[in-house]
KOLTI-560101 format. One record per residue: x, y, z of N, C-alpha, C in turn. Coordinates in steps of 0.001 Angstrom, whole numbers, plus 500000, padded with zeros to 6 digits. Example, Ala and Ser with C-alpha at 12.3 -4.5 7.8 and 13.67 -1.06 7.14 Angstrom:
BEGIN
REC | n_X | n_Y | n_Z | ca_X | ca_Y | ca_Z | c_X | c_Y | c_Z
REC | 513190 | 494310 | 507800 | 512300 | 495500 | 507800 | 513200 | 496700 | 507800;
REC | 512850 | 497750 | 507080 | 513670 | 498940 | 507140 | 512900 | 500030 | 507870;
end
This chain:
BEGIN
REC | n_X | n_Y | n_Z | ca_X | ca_Y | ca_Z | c_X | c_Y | c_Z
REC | 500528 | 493109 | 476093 | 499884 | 494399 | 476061 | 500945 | 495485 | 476193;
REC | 500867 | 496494 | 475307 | 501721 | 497078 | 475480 | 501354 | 498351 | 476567;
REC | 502299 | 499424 | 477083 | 502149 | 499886 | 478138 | 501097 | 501118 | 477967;
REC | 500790 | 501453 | 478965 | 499843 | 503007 | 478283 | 500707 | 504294 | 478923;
REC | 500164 | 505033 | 478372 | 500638 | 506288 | 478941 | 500171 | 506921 | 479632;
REC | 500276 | 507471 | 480877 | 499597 | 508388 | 481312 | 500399 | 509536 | 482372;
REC | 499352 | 510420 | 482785 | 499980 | 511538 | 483478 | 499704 | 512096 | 484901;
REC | 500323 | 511953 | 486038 | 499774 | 511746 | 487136 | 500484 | 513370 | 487522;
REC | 499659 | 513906 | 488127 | 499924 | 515336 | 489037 | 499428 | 514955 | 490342;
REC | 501134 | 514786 | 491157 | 501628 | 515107 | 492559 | 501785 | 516510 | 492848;
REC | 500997 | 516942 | 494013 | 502327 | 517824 | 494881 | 502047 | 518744 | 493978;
REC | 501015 | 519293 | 492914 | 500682 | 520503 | 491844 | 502246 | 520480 | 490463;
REC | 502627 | 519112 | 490362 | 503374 | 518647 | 489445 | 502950 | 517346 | 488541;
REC | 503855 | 517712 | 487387 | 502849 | 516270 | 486470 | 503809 | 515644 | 485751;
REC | 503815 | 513919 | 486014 | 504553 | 513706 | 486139 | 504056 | 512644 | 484708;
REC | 504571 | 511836 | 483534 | 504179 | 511672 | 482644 | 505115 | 509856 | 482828;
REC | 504306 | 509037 | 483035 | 504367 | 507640 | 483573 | 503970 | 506767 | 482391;
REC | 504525 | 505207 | 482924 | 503954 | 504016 | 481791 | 503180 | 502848 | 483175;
REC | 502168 | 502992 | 482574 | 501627 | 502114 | 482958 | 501131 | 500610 | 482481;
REC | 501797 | 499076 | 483283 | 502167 | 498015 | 482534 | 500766 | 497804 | 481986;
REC | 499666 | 497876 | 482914 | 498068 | 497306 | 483046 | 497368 | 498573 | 482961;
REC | 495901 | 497955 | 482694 | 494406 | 499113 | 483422 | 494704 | 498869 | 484730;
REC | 495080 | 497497 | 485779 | 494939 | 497602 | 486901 | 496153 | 498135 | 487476;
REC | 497293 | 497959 | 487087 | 498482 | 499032 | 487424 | 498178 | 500455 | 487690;
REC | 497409 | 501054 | 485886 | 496759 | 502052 | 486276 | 495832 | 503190 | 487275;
REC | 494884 | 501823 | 487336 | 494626 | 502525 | 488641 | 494387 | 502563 | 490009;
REC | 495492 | 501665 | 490225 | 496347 | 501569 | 491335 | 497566 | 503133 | 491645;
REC | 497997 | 503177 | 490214 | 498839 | 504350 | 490299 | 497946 | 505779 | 490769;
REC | 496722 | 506144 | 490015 | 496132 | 506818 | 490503 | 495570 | 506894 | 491590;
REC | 495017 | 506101 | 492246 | 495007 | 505667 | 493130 | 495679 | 506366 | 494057;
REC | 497185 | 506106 | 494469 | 498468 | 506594 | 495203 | 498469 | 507973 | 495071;
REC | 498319 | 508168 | 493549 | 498421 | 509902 | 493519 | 497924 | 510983 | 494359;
REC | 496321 | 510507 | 493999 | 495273 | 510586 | 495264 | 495464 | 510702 | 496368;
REC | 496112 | 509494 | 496757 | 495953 | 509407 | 498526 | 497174 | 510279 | 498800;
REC | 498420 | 510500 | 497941 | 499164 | 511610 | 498229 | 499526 | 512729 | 498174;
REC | 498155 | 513001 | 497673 | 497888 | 514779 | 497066 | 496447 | 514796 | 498267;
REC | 495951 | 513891 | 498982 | 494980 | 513951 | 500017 | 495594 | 514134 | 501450;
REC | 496864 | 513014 | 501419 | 497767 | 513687 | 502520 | 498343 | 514734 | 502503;
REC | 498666 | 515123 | 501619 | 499570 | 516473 | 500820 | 498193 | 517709 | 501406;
REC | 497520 | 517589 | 501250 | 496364 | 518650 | 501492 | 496293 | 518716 | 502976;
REC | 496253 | 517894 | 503935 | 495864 | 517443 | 504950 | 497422 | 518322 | 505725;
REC | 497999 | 517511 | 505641 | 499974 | 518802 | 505949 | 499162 | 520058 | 505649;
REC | 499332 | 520225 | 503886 | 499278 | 521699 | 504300 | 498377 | 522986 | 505037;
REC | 497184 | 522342 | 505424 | 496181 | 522780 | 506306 | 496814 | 522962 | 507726;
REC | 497266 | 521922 | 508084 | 497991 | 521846 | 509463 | 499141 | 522476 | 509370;
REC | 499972 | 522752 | 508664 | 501298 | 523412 | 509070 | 501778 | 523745 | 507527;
REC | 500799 | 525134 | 507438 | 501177 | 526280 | 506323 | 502616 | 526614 | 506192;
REC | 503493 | 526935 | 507245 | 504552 | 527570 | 507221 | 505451 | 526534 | 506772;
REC | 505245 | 524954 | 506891 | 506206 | 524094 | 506374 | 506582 | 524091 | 504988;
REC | 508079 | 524028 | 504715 | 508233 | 523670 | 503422 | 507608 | 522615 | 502516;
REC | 507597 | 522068 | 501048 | 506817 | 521198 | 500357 | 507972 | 519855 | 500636;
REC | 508993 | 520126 | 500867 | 509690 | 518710 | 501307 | 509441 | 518360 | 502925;
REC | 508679 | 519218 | 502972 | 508855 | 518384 | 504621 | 507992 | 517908 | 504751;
REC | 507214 | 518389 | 504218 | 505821 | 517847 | 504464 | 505319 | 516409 | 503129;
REC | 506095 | 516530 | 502182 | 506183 | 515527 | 500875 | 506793 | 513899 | 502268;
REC | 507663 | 514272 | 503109 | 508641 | 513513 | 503313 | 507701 | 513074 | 504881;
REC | 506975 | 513684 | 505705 | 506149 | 513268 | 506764 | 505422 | 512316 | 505492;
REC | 504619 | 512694 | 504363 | 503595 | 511734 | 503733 | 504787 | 510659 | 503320;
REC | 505476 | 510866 | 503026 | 506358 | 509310 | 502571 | 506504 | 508650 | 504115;
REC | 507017 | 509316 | 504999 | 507161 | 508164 | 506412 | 505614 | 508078 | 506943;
REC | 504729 | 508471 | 506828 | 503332 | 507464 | 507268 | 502946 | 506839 | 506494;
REC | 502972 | 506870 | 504996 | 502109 | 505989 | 504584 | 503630 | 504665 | 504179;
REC | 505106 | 504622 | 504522 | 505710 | 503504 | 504732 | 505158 | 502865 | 506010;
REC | 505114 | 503777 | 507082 | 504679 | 503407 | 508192 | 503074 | 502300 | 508149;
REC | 502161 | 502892 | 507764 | 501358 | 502024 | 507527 | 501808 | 500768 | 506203;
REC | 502374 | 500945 | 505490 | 502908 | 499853 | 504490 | 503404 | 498749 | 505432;
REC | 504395 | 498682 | 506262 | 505155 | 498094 | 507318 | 504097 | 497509 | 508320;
REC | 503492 | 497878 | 508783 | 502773 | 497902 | 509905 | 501370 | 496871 | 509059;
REC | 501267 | 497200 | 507844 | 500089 | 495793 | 507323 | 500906 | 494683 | 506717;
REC | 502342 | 494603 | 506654 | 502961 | 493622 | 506122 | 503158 | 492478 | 507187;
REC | 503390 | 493608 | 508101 | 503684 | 492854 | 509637 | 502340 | 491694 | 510104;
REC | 500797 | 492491 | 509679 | 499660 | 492057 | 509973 | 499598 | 490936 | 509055;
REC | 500067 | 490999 | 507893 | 500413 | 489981 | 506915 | 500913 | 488566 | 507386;
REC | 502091 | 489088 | 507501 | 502998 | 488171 | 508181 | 502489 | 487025 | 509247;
REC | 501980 | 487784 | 510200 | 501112 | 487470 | 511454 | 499893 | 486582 | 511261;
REC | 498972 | 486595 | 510495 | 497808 | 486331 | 509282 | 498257 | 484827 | 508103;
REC | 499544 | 484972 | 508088 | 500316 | 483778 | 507575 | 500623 | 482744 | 507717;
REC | 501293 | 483093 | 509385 | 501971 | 482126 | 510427 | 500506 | 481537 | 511064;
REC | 499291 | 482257 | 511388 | 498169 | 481969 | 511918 | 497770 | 480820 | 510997;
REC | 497674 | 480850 | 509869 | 497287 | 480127 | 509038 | 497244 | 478580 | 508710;
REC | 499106 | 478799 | 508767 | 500029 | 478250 | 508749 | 500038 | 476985 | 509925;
REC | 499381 | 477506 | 510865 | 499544 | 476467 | 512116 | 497852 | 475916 | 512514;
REC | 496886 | 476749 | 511760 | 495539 | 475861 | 511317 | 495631 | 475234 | 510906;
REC | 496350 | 474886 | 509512 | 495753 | 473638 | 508516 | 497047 | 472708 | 509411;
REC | 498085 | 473049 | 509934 | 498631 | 472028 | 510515 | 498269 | 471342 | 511573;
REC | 497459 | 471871 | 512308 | 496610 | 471658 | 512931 | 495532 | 470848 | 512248;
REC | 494682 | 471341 | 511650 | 493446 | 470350 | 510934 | 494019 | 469431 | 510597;
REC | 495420 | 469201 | 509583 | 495863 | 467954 | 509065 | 496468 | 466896 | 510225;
REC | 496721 | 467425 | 511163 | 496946 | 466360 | 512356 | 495659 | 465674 | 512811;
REC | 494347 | 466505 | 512720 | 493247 | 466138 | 513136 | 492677 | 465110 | 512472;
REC | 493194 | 465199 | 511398 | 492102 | 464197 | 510373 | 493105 | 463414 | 510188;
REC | 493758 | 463348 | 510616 | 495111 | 462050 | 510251 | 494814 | 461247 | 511829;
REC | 494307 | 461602 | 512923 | 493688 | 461044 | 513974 | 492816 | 460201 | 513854;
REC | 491919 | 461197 | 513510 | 490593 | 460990 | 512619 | 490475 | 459936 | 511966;
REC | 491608 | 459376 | 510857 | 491600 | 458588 | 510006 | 492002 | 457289 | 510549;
REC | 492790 | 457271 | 511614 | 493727 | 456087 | 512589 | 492166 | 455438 | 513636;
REC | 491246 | 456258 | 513718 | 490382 | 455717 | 514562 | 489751 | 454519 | 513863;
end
């Protein structure tokens, strides 16, 4: 499939993107969204800030939450990870009886 085109406006800028998928797509929009929603949210709270400072608080929370569900990831993995090793010890008991 070849890529599509499209045009995403950040930050009251537009920025003219390839998108690989429909679901790439709108995933990308998606982001735009949530950073023209944080972007709104700054500038309500602190008018007098410049557009990089406040561009750059929305880049360190929403890494911050990126990090912080990878971690939950991670955590969610290893949990997992030590169930079925668990179950497979069980039924290998199980099976010796």
């Amino acid at each position: 499939m070849a890529d599509q085109s499209i045009t995403l406006k950040i930050a009251g800028k537009e920025y003219p993107l390839k998108a690989s998928s429909p679901e790439m797509e709108q995933l990308m929009r998606i982001a735009a969204e949530t950073i023209n929603q944080k972007l709104a949210a700054y500038n309500a709270r602190f008018p007098d800030k410049v557009l990089q400072d406040k561009l750059a608080f929305v880049t360190l929370n929403e890494t911050i939450a990126r990090l912080a569900a990878q971690k939950k990831c991670s955590a969610l993995e290893a949990a997992m990870a030590s169930l079925a090793a668990e179950e497979e010890a069980y039924l290998e008991n199980k099976m010796k009886e």
